[in-house]
C-alpha positions as CSV (number, residue, x, y, z in Angstrom):
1,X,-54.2,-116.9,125.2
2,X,-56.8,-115.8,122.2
3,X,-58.7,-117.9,120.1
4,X,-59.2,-117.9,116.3
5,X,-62.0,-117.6,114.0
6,X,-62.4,-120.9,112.2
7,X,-60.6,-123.9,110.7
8,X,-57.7,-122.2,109.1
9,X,-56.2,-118.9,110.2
10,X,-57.3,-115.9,108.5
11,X,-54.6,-112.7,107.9
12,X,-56.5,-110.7,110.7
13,X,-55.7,-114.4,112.9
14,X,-52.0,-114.1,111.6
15,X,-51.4,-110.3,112.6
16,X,-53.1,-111.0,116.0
17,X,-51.6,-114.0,117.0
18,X,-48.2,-113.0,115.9
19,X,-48.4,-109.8,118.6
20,X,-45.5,-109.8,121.6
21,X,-48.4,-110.3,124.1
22,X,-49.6,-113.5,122.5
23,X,-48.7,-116.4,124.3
24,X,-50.8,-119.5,123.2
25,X,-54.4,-120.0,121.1
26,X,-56.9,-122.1,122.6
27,X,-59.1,-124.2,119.7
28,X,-62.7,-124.4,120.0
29,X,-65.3,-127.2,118.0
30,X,-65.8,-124.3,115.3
31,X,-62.2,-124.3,114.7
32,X,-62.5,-128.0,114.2
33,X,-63.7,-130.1,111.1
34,X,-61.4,-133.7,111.2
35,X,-58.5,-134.6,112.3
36,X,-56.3,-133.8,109.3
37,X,-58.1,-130.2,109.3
38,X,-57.0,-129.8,112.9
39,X,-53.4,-131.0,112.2
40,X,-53.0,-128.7,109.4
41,X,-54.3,-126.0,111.7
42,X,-52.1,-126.7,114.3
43,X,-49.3,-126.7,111.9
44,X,-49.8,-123.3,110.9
45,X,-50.4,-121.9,113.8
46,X,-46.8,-123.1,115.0
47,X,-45.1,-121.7,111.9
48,X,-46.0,-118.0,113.2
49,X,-43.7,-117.8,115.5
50,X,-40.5,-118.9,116.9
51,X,-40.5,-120.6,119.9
52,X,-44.0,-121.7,118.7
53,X,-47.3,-120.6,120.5
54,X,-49.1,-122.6,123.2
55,X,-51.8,-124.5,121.4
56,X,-54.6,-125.6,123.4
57,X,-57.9,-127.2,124.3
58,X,-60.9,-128.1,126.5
59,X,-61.2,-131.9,126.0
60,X,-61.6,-133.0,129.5
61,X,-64.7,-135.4,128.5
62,X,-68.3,-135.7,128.4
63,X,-69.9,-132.2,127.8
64,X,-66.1,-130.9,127.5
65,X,-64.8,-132.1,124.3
66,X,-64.2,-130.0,121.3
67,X,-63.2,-132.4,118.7
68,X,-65.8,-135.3,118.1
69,X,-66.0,-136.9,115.2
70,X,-62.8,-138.9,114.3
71,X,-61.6,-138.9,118.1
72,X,-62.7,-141.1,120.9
73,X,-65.7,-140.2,122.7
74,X,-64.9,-139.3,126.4
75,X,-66.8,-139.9,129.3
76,X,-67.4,-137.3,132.1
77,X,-65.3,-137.9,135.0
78,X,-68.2,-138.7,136.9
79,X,-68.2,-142.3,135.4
80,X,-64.8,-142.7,136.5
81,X,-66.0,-141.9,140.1
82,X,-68.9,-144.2,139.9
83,X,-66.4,-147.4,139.0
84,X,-63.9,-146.0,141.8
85,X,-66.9,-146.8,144.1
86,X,-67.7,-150.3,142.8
87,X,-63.8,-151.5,142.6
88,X,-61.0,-148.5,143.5
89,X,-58.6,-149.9,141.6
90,X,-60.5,-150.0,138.6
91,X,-61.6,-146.3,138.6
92,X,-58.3,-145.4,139.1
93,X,-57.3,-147.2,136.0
94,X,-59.9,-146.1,134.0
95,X,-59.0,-142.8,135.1
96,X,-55.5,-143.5,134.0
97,X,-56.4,-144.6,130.6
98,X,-58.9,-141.9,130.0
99,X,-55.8,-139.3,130.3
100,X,-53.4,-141.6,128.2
101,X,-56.4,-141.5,125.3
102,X,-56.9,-137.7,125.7
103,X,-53.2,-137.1,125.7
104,X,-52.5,-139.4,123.1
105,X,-55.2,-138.4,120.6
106,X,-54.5,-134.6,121.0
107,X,-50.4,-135.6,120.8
108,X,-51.4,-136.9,117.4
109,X,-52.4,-133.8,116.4
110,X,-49.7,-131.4,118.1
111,X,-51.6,-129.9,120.5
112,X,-49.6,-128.8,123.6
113,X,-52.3,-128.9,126.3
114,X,-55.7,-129.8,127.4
115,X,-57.1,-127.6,130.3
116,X,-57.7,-130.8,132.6
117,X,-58.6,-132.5,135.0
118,X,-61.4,-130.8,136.3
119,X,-60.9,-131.2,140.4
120,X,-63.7,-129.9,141.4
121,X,-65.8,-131.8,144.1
122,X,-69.2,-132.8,143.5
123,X,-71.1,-130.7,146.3
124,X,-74.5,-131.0,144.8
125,X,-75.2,-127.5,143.5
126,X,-73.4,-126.7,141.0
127,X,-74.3,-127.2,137.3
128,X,-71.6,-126.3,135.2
129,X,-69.4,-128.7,137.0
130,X,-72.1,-131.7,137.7
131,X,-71.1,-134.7,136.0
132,X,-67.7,-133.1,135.1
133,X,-66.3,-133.4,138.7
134,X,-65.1,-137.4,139.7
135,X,-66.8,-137.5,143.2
136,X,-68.2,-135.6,146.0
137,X,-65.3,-136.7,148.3
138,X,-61.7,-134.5,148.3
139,X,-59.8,-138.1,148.9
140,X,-61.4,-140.0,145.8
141,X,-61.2,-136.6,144.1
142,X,-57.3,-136.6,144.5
143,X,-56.6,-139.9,143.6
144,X,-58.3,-140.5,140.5
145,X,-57.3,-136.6,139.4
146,X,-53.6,-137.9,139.9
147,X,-54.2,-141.3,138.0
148,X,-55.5,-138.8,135.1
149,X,-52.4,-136.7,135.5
150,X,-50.6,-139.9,134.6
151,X,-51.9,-140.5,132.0
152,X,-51.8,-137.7,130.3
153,X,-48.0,-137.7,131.4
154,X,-47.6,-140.7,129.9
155,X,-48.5,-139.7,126.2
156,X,-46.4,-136.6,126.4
157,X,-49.0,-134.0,128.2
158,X,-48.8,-132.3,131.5
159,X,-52.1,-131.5,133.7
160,X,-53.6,-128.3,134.2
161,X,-56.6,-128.9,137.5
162,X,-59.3,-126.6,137.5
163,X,-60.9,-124.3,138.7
164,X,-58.9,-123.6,141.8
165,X,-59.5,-123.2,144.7
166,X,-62.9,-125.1,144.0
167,X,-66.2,-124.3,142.1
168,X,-68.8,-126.8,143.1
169,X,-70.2,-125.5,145.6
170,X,-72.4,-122.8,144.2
171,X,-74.8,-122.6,141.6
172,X,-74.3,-120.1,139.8
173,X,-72.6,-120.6,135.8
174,X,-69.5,-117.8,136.0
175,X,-70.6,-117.7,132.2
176,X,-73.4,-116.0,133.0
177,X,-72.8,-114.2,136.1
178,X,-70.5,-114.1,139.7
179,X,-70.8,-116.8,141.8
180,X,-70.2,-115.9,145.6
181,X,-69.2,-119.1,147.8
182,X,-69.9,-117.9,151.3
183,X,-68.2,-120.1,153.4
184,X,-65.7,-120.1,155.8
185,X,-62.1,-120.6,155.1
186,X,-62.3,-124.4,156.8
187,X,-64.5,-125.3,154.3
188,X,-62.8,-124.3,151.5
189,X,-60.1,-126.1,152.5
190,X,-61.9,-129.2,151.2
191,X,-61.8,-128.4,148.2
192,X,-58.3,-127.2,147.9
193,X,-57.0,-130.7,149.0
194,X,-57.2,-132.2,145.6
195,X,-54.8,-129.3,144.6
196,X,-52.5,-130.4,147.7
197,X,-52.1,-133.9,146.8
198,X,-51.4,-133.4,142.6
199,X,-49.0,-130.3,144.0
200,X,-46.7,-132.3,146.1
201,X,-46.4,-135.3,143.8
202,X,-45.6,-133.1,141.3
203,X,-48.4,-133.9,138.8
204,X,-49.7,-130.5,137.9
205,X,-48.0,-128.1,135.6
206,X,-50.6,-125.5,135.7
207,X,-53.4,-124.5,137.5
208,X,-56.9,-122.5,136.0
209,X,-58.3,-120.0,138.8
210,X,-62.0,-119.7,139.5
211,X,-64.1,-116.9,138.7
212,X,-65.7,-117.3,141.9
213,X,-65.7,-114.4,145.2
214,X,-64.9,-116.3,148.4
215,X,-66.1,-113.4,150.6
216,X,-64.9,-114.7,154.2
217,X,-61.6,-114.1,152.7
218,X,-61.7,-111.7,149.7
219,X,-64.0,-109.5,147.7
220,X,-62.8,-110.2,144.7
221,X,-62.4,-113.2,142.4
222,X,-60.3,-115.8,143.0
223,X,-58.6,-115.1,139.6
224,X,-57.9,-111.2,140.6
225,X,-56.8,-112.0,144.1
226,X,-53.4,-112.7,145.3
227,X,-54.9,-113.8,148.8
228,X,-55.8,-117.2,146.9
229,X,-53.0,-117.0,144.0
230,X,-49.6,-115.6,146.3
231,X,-50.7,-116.6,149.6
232,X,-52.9,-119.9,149.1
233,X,-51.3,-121.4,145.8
234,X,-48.0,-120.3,145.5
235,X,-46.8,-119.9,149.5
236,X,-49.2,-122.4,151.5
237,X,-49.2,-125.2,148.8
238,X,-46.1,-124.3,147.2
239,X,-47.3,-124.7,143.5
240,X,-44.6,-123.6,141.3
241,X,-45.9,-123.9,138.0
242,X,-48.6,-121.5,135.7
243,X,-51.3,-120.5,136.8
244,X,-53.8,-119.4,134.1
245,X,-56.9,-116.8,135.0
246,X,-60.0,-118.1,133.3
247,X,-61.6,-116.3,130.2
248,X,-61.8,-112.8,131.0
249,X,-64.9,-112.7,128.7
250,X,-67.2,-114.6,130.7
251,X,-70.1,-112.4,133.0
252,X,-68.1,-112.9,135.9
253,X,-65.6,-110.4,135.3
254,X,-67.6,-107.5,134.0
255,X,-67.3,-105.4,136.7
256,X,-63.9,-105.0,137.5
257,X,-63.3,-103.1,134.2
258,X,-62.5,-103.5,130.7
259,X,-60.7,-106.0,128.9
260,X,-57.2,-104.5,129.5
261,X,-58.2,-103.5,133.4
262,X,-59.1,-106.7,134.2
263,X,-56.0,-108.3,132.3
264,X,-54.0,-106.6,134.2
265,X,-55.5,-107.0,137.1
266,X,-54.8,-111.0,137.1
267,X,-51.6,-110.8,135.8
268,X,-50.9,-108.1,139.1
269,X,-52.4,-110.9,141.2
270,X,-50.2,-113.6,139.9
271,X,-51.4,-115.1,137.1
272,X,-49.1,-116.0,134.1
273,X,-51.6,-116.5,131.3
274,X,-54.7,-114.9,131.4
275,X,-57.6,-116.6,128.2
276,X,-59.6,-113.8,126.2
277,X,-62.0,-116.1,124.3
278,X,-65.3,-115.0,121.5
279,X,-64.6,-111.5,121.7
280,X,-62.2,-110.3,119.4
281,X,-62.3,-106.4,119.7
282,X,-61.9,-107.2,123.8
283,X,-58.4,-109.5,122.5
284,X,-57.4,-106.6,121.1
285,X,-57.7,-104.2,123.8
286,X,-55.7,-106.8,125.9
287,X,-53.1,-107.0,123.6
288,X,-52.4,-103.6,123.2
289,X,-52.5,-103.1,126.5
290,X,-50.2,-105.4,127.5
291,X,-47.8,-105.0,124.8
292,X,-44.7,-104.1,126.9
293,X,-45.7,-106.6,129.4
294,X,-43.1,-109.4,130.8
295,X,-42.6,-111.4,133.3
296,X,-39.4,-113.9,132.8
297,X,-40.7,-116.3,135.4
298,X,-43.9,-116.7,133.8
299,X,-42.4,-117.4,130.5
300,X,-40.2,-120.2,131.9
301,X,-43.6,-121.7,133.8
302,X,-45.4,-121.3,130.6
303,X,-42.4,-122.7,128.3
304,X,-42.9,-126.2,130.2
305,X,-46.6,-126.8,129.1
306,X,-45.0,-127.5,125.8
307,X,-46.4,-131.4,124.7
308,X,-43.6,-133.7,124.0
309,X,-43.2,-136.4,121.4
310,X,-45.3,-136.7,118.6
311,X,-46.7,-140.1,117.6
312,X,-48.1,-140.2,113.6
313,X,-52.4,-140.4,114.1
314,X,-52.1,-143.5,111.5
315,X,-49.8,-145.0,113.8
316,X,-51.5,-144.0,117.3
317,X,-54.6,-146.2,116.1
318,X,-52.8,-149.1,115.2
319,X,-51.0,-149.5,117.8
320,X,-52.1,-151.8,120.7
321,X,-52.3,-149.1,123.3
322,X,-54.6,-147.4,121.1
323,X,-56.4,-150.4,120.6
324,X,-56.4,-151.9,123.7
325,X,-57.8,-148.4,125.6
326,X,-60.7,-148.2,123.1
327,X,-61.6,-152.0,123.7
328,X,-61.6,-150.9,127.7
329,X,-63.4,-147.7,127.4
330,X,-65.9,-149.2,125.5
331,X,-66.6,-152.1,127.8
332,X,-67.0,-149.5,130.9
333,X,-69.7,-147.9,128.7
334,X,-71.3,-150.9,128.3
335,X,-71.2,-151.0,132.3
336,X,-74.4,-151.1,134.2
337,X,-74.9,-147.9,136.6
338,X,-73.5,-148.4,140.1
339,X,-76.9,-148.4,142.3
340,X,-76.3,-147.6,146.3
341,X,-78.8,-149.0,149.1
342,X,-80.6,-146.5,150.5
């Protein structure tokens, strides 16, 4: 999965993207100007190839939403944590309706995926995830995640949870360099119980590795290791669906070789998509590397991330979902913060 250069594809785009090894683009907020840009975009991305490409997007909310103006503004997850406090039933509907708005919106458009919900639990270190993770606790965690996962199903979207098996507990950014989470197996565990619940109510379609070493169990990244893709993911928690290795271009990865060493060293590991993202000479690379690459099961995983049904924009916002969802989401802004006794 490669991205493109700007709001409409240019021939280098086209040769690129039309490449054997090319599975899916993912759309960034420089590929974006409106939502009848992005549309047209989308559009003619599709008519490269047949079956069409994966098209995709970070849109989880708050910090992580590439198209602004002319869609609804998302909360972070957090805000859905803070109302699961106060009243559990509302959190988990405002979760709900959160992923019917994201799906919707982005069905409007055509766009296959969004790479969410971010399951992640709030440990108190880490700053990349912070306000994007719902709660510090796995149970709350794995029931608003699955109310999300609804919601998105119910506009035509299926989840993909991140980052697996859990990145809040360290600090460091795996943008900037490697994180190493240093504890022991049983407390990982925590964080992988998210995963279990959306697994075995069959609410996930996909699952994003992190770029994370969890050195009681491996020395490499979770994303390179089949210890947490084969033996955690797939056997222990039975996950049959894609798993996608993060952006091979972030710090993290450097050192386990170049672009197509370290492609193929996720896809060896497990994965079925791996994202090359703002580097295009690295895309490249990858994509000649890995032109007589295949994997039949990972093309039927991947082939079921496809969105389904396609609902006009013009007819999206006048309909009284639409409507009804922006009223709510705006009157849970309006919410006063939830403040705890000490």
């Amino acid at each position: 999965m490669l991205d493109i250069e700007g709001t409409a594809l240019t021939p280098a785009d086209r040769d690129l993207l039309r490449e054997p090894a090319v599975g899916g683009v993912i759309l960034f907020s420089r590929n974006y100007a409106s939502p009848a840009q992005i549309s047209d975009l989308v559009a003619e991305i599709r008519a490269l190839r047949s079956p069409p490409l994966l098209i995709a997007v970070d849109h989880e909310g708050g910090r992580v939403q590439r198209f602004r103006e002319g869609f609804s503004e998302i909360p972070p997850m957090r805000q859905a944590g803070h109302e699961y406090d106060r009243d559990p039933a509302a959190g988990l509907e405002l979760a709900r309706m959160i992923g019917w708005l994201i799906a919707s919106e982005l069905r409007a458009v055509n766009v296959d995926l969004c790479f969410a919900p971010c399951v992640d639990l709030d440990w108190g270190f880490s700053e990349i995830i912070g306000d994007r993770s719902f709660h510090a606790d796995a149970e709350a965690v794995g029931e608003l995640a699955a109310a999300l996962c609804r919601g998105l199903r119910s506009a035509g979207m299926v989840a993909v949870a991140k980052h697996f098996p859990g990145h809040g507990a360290v600090v460091a950014d795996s943008h900037l360099k490697l994180p190493v989470d240093r504890r022991e197996y049983g407390k990982v565990l925590d964080d992988m119980r998210p995963y279990e619940k959306l697994i075995r109510n069959g609410l996930i379609a996909g699952v994003m590795m992190a770029h994370i070493v969890y050195r009681e169990m491996d020395e490499i990244p979770a994303g390179f290791s089949s210890f947490w893709i084969q033996r955690e993911l797939r056997s222990r928690l039975g996950f049959g669906g894609a798993v996608f290795c993060d952006d091979l271009s972030m710090k993290a990865t450097r050192d386990y070789g170049s672009m197509a060493e370290r492609a193929t060293l996720a896809l060896r590991a497990g994965c079925d998509m791996v994202l090359v993202c703002n580097d295009r000479s690295a895309a490249l690379e990858a994509v000649a590397a890995l032109e007589n690459y295949s994997n039949p099961l990972s093309l039927v995983r991947l082939a079921r991330l496809h969105g389904t049904g396609h609902v006009l924009r013009e007819t999206l916002l006048s309909s009284d979902d639409w409507q009804q969802a922006s009223a709510a989401l705006a009157h849970w802004g309006d919410r006063p913060p939830l403040e705890l006794d000490a």
